[in-house]
N, C-alpha and C positions, 0 to 999 in steps of 0.2 A: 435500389441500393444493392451494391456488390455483398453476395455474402461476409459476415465476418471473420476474418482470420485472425484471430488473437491469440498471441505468442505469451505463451503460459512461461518463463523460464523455471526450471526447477532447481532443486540444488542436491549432488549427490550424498546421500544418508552419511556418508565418511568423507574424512578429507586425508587422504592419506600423505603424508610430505614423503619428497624423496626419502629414500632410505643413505646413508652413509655408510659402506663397505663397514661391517664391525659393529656394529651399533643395531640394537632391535626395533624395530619398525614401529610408529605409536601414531595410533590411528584418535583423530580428533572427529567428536562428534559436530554436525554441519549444525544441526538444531541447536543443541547445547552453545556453542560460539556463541551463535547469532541473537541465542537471550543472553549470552554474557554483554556484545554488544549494545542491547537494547537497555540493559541495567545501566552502564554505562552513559551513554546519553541520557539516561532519567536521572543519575549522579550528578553530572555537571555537563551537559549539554557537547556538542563538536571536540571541544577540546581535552574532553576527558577521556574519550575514544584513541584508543592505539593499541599496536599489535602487543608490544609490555604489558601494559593494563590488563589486554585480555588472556595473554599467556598466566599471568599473574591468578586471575581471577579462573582459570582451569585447571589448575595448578599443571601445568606442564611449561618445559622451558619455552625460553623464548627462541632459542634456533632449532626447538621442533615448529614449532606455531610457524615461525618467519618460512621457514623449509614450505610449508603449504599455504599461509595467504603471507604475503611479503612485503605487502605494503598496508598502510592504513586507508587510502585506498579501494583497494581490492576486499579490507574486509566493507567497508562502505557498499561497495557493489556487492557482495553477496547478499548484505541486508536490504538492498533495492531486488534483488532477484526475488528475496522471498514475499517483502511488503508486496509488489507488484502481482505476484503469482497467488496470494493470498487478497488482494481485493479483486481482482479478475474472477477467479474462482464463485469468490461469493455474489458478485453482481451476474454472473451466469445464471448462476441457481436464482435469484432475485426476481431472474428478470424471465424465466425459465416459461414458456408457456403451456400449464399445467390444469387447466382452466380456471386460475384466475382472471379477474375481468384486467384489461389493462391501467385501471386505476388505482390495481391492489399492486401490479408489478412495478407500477414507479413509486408507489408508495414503500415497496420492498428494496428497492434500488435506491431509496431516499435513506431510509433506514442504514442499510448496508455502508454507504458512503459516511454517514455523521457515527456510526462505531470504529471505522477506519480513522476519521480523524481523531477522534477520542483517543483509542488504542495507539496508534503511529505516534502523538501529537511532538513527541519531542526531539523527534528524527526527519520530519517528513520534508521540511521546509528545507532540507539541506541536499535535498536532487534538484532543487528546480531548477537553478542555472547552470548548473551538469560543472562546477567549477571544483569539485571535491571528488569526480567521478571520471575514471578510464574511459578514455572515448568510446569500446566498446559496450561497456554499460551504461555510458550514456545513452548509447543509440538503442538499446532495452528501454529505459526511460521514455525516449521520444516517442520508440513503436507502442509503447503501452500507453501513452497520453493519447494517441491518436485514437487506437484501438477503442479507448476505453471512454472516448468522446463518441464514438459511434455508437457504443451500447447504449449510452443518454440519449441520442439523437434519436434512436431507432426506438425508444422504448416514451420520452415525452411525445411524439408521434403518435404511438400506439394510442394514447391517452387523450391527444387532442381531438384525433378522427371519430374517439367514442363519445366525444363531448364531456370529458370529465376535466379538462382544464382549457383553457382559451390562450393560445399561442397564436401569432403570425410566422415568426420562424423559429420550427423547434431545434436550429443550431445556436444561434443566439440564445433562446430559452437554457439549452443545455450547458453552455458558458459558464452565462448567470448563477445556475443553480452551484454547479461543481467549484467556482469559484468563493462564492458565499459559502458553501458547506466546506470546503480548506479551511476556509479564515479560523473557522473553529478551531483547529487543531492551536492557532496564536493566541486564543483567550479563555480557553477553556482549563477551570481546574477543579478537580475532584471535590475538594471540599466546596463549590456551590450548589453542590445538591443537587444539579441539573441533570437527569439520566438521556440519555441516547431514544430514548420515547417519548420527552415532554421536547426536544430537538426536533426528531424527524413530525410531531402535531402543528409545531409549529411554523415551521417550515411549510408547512401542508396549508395552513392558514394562508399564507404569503401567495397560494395559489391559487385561492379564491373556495378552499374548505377542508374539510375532512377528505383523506383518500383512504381508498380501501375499505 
């Protein structure tokens, strides 16, 4: 297997919009936005999401905000840059070989993915058909679906060869899992008490035991 090249996008600390000859320059935080966005979608889901909305909730106008993301859109895509660069990261480390056995690193990569859905849940389902997203950030999307199917691939793998799980092919295997662990993010809600550790145990059941 080609080494992995997984495209981290980042987001810069400031958004600074043009400046307007006469007017003082007002620097919008990238982080701050992007939980304004995420509050948003936990508000009232896609439709509650806009560039208004979030000028509103930073309190800064709306033609600074529009001056640096201008579309609703575009702020869509930055919150796919950071989701994307924020599970990436942590399946790295996850999946990190540090001398855990490779049963404890899919089990860490199991974990990783079902707090992602947890955390993301109310936003997540709204990049899949790239219908809401800039073609360029689409193609962020697709290179990190790819990417980030390789790391499953290469890591249930790791786990088959030590004999701690039973796969025939650990690209289907890898499908399976990432697919079934999404779904969570559609039916999961805080008040059923269900934590991100009785998820990633049982999950682990469904693979013939305990990992890690």
């Amino acid at each position: 297997m080609a080494p992995l090249q997984t495209t981290r996008p980042t987001l810069p600390q400031e958004l600074e919009p043009t400046r307007k000859r006469g007017r003082p320059r007002r620097k919008i935080d990238s982080e701050e936005l992007l939980d304004v966005v995420e509050r948003l979608f936990a508000q009232g889901g896609l439709e509650a999401v806009s560039v208004e909305r979030a000028a509103e909730e930073l309190g800064v106008s709306r033609a600074t905000l529009y001056r640096a993301v201008p579309t609703k859109e575009r702020l869509l895509g930055a919150l796919l840059h950071r989701m994307t660069g924020e599970v990436t990261s942590r399946s790295l480390e996850a999946t990190r070989e540090d001398g855990r056995s490779p049963a404890e690193r899919l089990h860490g990569l199991m974990r990783v993915h079902f707090e992602a859905a947890v955390e993301m849940r109310d936003y997540m389902f709204v990049f899949f058909d790239g219908s809401r997203l800039e073609p360029d950030d689409y193609a962020v999307w697709r290179n990190f679906s790819h990417d980030y199917e390789r790391i499953w691939v290469a890591t249930i793998s790791a786990a088959a060869d030590a004999g701690a799980i039973a796969v025939t092919d650990p690209q289907i295997a890898a499908r399976l899992m990432i697919g079934m662990i999404v779904w969570v993010s559609r039916w999961y809600r805080p008040e059923m008490g269900i934590t991100v550790d009785d998820l990633t145990a049982q999950a682990a059941m469904l693979l013939g035991g305990p990992l890690g």
